[in-house]
PANU-98992 format. One record per residue (C-alpha): residue in one letter; z, y, x. Coordinates in steps of 0.001 Angstrom, whole numbers, plus 500000, padded with zeros to 6 digits. Layout:
% PANU-98992
REC rest     up  north   east
REC    a      Z      Y      X
...
% end
This chain:
% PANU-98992
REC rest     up  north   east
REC    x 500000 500000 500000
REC    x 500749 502306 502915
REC    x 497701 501901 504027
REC    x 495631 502067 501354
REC    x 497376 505684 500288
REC    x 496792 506647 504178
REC    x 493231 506059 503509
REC    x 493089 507752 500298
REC    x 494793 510737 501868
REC    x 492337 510704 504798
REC    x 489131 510618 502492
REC    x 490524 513914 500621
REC    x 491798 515550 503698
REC    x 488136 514970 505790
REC    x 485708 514902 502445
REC    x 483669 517937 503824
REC    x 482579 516299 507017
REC    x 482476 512996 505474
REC    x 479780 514667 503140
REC    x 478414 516654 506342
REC    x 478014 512551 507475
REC    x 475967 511106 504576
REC    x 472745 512098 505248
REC    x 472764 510818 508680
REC    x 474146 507530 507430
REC    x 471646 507214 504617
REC    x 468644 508108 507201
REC    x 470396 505659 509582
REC    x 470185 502791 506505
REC    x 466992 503587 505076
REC    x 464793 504010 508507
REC    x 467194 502006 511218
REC    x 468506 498869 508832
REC    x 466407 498388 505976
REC    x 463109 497800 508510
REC    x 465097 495600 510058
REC    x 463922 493061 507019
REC    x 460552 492835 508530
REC    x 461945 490602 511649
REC    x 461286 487899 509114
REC    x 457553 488401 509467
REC    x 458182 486852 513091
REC    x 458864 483489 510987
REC    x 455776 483545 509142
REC    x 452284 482073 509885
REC    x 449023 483361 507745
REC    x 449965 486371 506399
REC    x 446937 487677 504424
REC    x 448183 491568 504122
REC    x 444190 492254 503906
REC    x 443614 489760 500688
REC    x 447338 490095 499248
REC    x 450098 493125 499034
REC    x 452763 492884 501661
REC    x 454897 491539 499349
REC    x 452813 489367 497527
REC    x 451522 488366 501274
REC    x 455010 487591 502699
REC    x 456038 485429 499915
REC    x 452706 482912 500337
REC    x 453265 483362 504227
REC    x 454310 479915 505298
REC    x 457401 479700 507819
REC    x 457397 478650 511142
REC    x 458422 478783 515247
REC    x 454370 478985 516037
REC    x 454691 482549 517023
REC    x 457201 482221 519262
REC    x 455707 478820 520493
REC    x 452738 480601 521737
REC    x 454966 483418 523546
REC    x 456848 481163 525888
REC    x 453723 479058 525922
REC    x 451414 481371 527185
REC    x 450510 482903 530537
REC    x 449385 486147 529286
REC    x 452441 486705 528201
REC    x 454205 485961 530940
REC    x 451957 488570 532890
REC    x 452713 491218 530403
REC    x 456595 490094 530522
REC    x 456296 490538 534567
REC    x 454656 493823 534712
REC    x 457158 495281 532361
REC    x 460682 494222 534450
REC    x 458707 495199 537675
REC    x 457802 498875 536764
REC    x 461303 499282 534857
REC    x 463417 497622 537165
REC    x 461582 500020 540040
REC    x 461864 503013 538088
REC    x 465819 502634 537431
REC    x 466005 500975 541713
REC    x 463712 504094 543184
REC    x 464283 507183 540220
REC    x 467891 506727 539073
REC    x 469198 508094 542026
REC    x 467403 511064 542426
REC    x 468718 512962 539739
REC    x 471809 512786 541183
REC    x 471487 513951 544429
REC    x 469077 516433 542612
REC    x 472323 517472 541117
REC    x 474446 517886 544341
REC    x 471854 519862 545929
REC    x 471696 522135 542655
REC    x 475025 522697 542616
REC    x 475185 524049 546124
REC    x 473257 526610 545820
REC    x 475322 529820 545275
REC    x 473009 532376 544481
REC    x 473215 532007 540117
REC    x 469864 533097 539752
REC    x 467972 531328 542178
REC    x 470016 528329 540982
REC    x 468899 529023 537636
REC    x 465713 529587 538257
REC    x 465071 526098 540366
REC    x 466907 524165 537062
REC    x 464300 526091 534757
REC    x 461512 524990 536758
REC    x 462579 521520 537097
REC    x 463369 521191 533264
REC    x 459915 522130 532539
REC    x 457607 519349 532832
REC    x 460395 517268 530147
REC    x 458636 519295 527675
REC    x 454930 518436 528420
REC    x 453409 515594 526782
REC    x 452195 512478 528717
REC    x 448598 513220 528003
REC    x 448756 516864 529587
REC    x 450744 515245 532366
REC    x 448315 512584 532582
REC    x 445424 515004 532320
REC    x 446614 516985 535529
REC    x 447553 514310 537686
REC    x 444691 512511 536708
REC    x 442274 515558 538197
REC    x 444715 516040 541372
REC    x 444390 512450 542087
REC    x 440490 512068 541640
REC    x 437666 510789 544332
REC    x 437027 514578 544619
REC    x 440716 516170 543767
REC    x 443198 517807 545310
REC    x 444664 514161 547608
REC    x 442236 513243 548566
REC    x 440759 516497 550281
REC    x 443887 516930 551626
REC    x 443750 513432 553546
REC    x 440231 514235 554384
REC    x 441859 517361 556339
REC    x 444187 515150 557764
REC    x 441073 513007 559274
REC    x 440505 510271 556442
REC    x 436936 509299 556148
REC    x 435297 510901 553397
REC    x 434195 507275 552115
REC    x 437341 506076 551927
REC    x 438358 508342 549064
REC    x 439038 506661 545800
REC    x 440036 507797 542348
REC    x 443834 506929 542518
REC    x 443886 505951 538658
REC    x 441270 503198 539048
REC    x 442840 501508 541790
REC    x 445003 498559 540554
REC    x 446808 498665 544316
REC    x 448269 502614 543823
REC    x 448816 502230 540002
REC    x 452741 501376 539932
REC    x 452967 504368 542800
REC    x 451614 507179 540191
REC    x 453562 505500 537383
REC    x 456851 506071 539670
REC    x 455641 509622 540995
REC    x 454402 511098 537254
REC    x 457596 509697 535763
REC    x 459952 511078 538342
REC    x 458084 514541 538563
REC    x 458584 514533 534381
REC    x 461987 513178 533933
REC    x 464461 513810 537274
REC    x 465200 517540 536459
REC    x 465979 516952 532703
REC    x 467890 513973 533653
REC    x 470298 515754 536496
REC    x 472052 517762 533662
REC    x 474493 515496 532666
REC    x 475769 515158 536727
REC    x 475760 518949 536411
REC    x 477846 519566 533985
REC    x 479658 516657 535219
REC    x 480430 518059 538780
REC    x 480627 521645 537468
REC    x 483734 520286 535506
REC    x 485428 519127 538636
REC    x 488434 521342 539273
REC    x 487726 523748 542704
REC    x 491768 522851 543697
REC    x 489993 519771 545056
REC    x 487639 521146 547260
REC    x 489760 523925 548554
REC    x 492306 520829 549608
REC    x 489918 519255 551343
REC    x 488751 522424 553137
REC    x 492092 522652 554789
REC    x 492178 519312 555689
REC    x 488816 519683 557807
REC    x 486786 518176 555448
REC    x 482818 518762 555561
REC    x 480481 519152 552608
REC    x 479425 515302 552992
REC    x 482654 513934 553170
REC    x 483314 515918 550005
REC    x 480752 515054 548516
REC    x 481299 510751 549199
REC    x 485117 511565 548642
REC    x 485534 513797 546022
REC    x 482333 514829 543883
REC    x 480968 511192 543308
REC    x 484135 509497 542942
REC    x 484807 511985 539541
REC    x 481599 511577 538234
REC    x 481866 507617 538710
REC    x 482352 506996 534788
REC    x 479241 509143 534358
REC    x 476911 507733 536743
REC    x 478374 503770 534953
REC    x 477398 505055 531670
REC    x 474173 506748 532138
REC    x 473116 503505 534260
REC    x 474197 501433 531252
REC    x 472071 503557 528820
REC    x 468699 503309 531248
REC    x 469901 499424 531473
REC    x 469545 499340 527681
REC    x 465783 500442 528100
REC    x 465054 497488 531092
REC    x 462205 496047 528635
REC    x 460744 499560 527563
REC    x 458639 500300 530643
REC    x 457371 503754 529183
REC    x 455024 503058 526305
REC    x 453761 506739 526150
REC    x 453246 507291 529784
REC    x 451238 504037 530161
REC    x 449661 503985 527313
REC    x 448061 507871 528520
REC    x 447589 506511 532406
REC    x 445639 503196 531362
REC    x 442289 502144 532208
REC    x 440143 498605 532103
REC    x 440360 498935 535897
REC    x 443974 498835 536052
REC    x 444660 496373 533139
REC    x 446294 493112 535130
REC    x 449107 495656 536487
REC    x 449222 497910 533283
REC    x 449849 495783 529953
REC    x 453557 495930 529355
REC    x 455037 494770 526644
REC    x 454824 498155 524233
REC    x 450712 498054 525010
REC    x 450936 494518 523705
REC    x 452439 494535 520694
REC    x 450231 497562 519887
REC    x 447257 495985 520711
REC    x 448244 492462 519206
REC    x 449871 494357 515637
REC    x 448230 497397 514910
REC    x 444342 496554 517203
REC    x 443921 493206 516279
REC    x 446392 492856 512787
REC    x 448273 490386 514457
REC    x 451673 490978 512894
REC    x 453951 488044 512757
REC    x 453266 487509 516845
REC    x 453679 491328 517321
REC    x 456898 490930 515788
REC    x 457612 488021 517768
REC    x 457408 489554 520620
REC    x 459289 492827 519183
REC    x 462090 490738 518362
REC    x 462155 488616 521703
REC    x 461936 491982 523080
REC    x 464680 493664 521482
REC    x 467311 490240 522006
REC    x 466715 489919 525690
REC    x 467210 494173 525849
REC    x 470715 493573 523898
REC    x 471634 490774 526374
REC    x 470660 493348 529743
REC    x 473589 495754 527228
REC    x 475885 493258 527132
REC    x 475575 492294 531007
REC    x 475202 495784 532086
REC    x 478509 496499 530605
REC    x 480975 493611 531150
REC    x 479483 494299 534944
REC    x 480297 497829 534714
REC    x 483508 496864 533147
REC    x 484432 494390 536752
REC    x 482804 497353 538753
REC    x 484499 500790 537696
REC    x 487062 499254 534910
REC    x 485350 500884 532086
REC    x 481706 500719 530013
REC    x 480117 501999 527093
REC    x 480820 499457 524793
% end
């Protein structure tokens, strides 16, 4: 009973931002929860949407494991499954870093406007869509762009230049570079904020004790921003299957395809190019269960590692 008025009291105390809450929840239900119904498609075999209604198409949809059968079967998929750990698993090993030691430089910098002005211009490219980023680099790293004469200057053979996008060999390279060049600057303000919170008593302590800026920097700044760094590396974790749909869907080419498909390309190709639905979903779904497991692992490692995780 005590708890049931402690509720009650609760609900009437906190009713405005309880209503505040609803529409989030019911946008939450109605676009995160209710689609989630359409997993069962990964358990059906001839679905007819082109002859039938969904509806009336899902219910003569026979079920079975084919679909999943043919993933684990197949080496196409297995390529695809490849391509999308090694350029994710390379972008969080080679660009998670950077934004924080972006950070620690930023933070150095005493001047307020000039430090202003470098986070403006590294923010920037976050807002610029993959295909104008894609568009740029695309012309800088042409047989006749801006590279290429540059290595000619620095006594490459004219011959040897190549169109950077087309070559299967530098492909993971400008996925890496356009990525990093898009996302480190946006991504080094949470270690701002983060090291702008830690308390200057610290620093002028270690200043008497003889301490330089590295050893304050290994000692005191990334120590305090430890819980940060876990969590935001738990969050990126959560995204190891999601190699970057947008960027390489903008950068790809028939060239390039063996090192390109990912697992976002596929499904879109498979569902939406070809109408393949139930194996698209398949492969959604297998997706989206081995991305919870990298969560769960992430976390309990985190957990052993700093003593605390997201979750």
């Amino acid at each position: 009973m005590k708890n049931q008025h402690a509720l009650k009291f609760r609900l009437k105390k906190h009713w405005s931002t309880l209503l505040l809450l609803l529409p989030a929840v019911v946008l939450g239900v109605v676009f995160s929860y209710v689609p989630m119904v359409g997993i069962l498609m990964a358990f059906k075999t001839n679905l007819n949407l082109y002859i039938y209604e969904p509806f009336t198409a899902f219910l003569n949809a026979e079920w079975t494991l084919e679909n999943f059968q043919i993933i684990f079967a197949g080496e196409e998929f297995l390529g695809v499954l490849w391509n999308t750990l090694y350029i994710s698993v390379l972008k969080i090993v080679v660009l998670f870093p950077l934004p924080i030691i972006v950070s620690l430089l930023l933070t150095e910098v005493k001047n307020i406007r000039a430090s202003r002005m470098y986070q403006s211009l590294m923010y920037l490219p976050h807002f610029l869509s993959w295909s104008i980023i894609t568009g740029i680099f695309m012309s800088v790293f042409a047989t006749d762009g801006l590279v290429n004469n540059v290595l000619i200057l620095f006594g490459m053979d004219a011959s040897e230049a190549v169109n950077w996008y087309t070559d299967p060999s530098k492909f993971v390279f400008l996925v890496l570079f356009t990525d990093g060049w898009k996302g480190i600057g946006w991504s080094s303000i949470v270690y701002i904020a983060a090291i702008n919170a830690i308390s200057p008593e610290y620093y002028e302590a270690s200043r008497l004790d003889g301490a330089g800026k590295l050893s304050q920097i290994w000692y005191i700044t990334l120590p305090l921003i430890k819980n940060v760094i876990v969590t935001m590396l738990i969050m990126r974790i959560c995204y190891i299957m999601d190699a970057g749909f947008d960027q390489i869907y903008t950068m790809h080419n028939a060239a390039t395809r063996p090192v390109w498909q990912i697992i976002g390309t596929y499904i879109y190709e498979k569902g939406l190019q070809q109408g393949n639905y139930s194996f698209s979903t398949a492969v959604g779904l297998f997706n989206s269960v081995v991305a919870l497991i990298m969560i769960l692992v992430g976390n309990f490692v985190a957990k052993k590692i700093s003593g605390k995780g997201v979750i």
